[in-house]
C-alpha positions as CSV (number, residue, x, y, z in Angstrom):
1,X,30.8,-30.8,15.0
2,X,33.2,-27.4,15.5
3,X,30.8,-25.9,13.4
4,X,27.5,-26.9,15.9
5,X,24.8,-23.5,16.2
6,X,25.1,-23.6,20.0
7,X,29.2,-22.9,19.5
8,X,28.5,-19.6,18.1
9,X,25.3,-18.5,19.6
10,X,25.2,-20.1,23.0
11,X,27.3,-18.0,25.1
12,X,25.8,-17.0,28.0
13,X,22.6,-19.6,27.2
14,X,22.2,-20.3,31.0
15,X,21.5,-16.6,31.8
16,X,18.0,-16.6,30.0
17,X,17.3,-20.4,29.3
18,X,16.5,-22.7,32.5
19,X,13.6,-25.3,33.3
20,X,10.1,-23.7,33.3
21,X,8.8,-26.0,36.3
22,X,5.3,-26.3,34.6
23,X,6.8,-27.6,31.4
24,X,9.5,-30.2,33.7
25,X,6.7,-31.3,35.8
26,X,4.9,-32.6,32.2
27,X,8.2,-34.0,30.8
28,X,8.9,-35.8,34.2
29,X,5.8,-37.4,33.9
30,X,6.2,-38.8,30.6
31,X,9.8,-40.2,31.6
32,X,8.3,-41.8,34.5
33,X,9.3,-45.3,35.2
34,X,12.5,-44.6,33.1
35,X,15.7,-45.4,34.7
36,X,18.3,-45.1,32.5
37,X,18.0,-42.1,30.1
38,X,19.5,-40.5,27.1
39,X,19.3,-36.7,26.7
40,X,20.0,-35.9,22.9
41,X,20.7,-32.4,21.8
42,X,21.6,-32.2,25.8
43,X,22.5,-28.0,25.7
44,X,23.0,-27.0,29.4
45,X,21.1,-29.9,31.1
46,X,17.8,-28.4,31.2
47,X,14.7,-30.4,32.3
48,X,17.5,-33.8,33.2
49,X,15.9,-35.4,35.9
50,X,18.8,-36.1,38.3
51,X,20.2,-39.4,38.5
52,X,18.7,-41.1,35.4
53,X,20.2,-39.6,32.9
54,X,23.1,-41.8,31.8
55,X,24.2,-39.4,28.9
56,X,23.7,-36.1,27.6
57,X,24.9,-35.9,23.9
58,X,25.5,-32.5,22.8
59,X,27.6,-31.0,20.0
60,X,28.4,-27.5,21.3
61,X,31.6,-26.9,23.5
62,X,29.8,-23.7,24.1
63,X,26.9,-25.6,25.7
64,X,29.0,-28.2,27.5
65,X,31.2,-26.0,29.0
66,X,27.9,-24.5,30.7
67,X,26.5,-27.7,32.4
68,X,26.1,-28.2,36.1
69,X,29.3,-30.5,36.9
70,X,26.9,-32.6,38.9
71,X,24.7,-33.3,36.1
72,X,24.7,-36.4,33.4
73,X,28.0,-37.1,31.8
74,X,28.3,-35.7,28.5
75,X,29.3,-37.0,25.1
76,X,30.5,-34.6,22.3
77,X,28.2,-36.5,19.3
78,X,25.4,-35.5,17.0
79,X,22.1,-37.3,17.1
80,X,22.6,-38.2,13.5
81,X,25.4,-41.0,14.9
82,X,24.7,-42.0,18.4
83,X,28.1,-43.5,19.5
84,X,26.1,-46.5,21.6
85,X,24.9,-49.8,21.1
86,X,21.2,-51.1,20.0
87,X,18.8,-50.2,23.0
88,X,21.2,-49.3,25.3
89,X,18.8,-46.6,26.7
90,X,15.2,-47.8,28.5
91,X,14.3,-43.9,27.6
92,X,15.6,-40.9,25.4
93,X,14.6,-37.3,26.1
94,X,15.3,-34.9,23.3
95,X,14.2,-31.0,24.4
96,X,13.7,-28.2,21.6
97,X,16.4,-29.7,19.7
98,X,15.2,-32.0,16.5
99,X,15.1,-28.9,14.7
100,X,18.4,-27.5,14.6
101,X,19.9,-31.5,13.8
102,X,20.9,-31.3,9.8
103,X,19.1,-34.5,9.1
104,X,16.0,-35.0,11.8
105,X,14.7,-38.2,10.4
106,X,18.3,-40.2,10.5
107,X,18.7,-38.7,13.8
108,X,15.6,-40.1,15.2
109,X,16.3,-42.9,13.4
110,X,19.4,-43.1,15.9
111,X,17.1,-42.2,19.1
112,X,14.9,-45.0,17.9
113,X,17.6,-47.6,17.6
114,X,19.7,-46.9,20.8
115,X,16.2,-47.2,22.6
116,X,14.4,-49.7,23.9
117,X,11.9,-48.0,25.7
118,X,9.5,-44.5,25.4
119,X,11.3,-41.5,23.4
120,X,9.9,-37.9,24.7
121,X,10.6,-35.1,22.4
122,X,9.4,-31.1,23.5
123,X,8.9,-29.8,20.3
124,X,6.8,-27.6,18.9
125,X,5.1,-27.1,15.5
126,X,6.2,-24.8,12.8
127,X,2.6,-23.6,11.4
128,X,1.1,-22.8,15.1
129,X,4.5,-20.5,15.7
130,X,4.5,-18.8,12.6
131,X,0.8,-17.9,13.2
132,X,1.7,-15.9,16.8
133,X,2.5,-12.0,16.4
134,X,6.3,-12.5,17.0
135,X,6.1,-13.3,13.5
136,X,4.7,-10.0,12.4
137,X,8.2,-8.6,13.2
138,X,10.4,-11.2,12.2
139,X,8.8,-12.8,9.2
140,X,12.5,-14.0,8.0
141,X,12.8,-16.5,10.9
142,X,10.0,-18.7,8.8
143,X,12.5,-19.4,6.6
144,X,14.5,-21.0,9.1
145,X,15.1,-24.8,9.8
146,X,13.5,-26.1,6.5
147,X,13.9,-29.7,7.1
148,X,11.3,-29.1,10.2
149,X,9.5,-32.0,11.2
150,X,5.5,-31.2,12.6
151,X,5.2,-33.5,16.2
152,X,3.2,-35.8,14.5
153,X,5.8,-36.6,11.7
154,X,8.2,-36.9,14.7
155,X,6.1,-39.6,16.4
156,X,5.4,-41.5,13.1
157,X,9.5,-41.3,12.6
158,X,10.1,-43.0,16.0
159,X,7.4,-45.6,15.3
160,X,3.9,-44.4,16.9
161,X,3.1,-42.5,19.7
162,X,0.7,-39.3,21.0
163,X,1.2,-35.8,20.8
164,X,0.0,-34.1,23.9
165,X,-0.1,-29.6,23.6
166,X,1.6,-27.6,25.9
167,X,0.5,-24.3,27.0
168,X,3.2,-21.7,27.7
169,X,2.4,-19.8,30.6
170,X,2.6,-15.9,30.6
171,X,5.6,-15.9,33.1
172,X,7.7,-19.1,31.5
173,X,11.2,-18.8,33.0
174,X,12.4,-20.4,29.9
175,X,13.2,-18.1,27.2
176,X,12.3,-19.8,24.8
177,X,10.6,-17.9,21.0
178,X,7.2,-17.5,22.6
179,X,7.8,-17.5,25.8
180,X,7.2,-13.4,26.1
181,X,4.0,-13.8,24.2
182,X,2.6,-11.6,27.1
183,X,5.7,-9.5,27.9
184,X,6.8,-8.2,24.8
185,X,9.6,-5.6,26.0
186,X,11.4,-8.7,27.1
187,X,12.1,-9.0,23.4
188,X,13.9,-5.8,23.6
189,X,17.0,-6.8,25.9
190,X,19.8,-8.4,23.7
191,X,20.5,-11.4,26.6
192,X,17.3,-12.7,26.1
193,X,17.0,-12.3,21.9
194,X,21.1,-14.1,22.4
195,X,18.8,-17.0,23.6
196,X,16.4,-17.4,21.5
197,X,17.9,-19.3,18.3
198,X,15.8,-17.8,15.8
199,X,16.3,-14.5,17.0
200,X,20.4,-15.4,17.4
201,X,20.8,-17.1,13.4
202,X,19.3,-14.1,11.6
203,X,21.6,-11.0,10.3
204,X,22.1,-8.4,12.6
205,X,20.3,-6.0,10.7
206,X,17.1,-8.1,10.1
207,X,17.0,-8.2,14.1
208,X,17.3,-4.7,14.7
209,X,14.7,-3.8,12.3
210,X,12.3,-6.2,13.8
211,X,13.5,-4.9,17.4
212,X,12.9,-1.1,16.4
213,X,9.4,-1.8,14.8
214,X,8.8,-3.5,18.2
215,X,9.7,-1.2,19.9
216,X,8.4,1.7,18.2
217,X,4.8,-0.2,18.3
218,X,5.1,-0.8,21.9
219,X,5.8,3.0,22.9
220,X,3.2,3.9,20.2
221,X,0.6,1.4,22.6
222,X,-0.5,-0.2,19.2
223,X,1.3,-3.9,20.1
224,X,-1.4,-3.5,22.9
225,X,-4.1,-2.3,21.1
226,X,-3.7,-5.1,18.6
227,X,-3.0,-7.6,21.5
228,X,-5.5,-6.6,24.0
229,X,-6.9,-10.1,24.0
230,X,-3.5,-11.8,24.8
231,X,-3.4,-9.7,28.3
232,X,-6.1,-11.4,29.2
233,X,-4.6,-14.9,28.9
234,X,-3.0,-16.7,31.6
235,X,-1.3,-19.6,29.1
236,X,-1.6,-19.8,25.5
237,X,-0.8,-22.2,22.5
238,X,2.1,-21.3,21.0
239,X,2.6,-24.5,19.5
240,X,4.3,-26.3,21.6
241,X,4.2,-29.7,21.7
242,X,5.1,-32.9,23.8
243,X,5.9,-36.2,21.6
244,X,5.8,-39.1,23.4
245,X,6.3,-42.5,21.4
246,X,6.1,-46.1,23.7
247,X,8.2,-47.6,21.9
248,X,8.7,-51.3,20.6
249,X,8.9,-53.2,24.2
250,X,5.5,-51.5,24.8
């Protein structure tokens, strides 16, 4: 748990990564009804809706140390061992985290069985990201996360359920990978790459040489040559996805 991703790369998360109110307004929805909530793989608190969530778990002191003292109590823990009793939870909301958990199947396993009710999971699918143009300049972060589980191998782990897309629109406050698939020179700035996980776990010199291609491309105008379509788009499929399984009470 010392050891947790967020502990070395999360400082200063809040600063770049928030709720994108397009994307909270979709989660609300699927956690409506839901009372009493579990947030796994918690981070800072973003896209809690207030006063349901009984427990944010969350590995990262880093990440815990940045949460609104107002919001859901927090429990140092790992999804992988969920320190609660069978169906505790009439909901679990688990945000652009199943990735970076060591073994995602036991850890949904976990969601599952401390659930009683729906499990909504923001995740997004590996073969749609690594097809965007972010992934002409850093080809290395395909290697990443190799346990990866597609949304739909995510709602057949927590026992059945639909995956809806979401679009990420051009001026997404969350800073999320894609979310400057419009505004490249955000990719520039060091504050927002710090926040972006597959930007933060790479070697320093494979980021700067995807930053300087970038860059160079950009000041050349051939990012917008080969892009032109893209500036046209208001939201786009990045591969983003929204998991949302009924669970067995439904």
């Amino acid at each position: 748990m010392g050891d947790a991703v967020y502990d070395r790369i999360g400082i200063g998360y809040t600063e770049v990564r928030r709720s994108e109110p397009r994307i909270e307004q979709r989660i609300r929805a699927a956690l409506a009804g839901l009372v009493e909530i579990l947030n796994v793989g918690a981070g800072t608190g973003s896209y809690e809706p207030p006063g349901r969530v009984l427990a944010a778990v969350e590995p990262s002191l880093q990440m815990l140390d940045q949460r609104d003292p107002a919001a859901a109590p927090p429990v140092r823990a790992v999804a992988e061992r969920l320190p609660f009793r069978d169906d505790t939870f009439d909901g679990s909301m688990a945000i652009l985290t199943v990735h970076h958990w060591s073994d995602p199947l036991a850890g949904l396993a976990e969601v599952r069985r401390v659930t009683r009710g729906p499990v909504v999971v923001f995740t997004f699918d590996r073969a749609v990201h690594n097809s965007m143009w972010l992934a002409e300049y850093l080809p290395a972060a395909e290697s990443l996360d190799p346990d990866h589980l597609e949304s739909v191998q995510i709602a057949d782990a927590l026992g059945g359920g639909i995956v809806e897309t979401v679009l990420v629109p051009h001026d997404c406050v969350d800073g999320f990978a894609h979310a400057y698939w419009r505004r490249p020179r955000a990719y520039l700035d060091p504050a927002v790459r710090a926040g972006i996980s597959s930007f933060a776990r790479l070697s320093e010199p494979v980021v700067e040489e995807a930053v300087s291609k970038l860059g160079a491309d950009l000041s050349s105008g051939r990012w917008a040559a080969d892009h032109a379509d893209l500036l046209e788009l208001d939201e786009l499929d990045a591969g983003f996805r929204l998991v949302i399984a009924p669970g067995p009470d439904r």
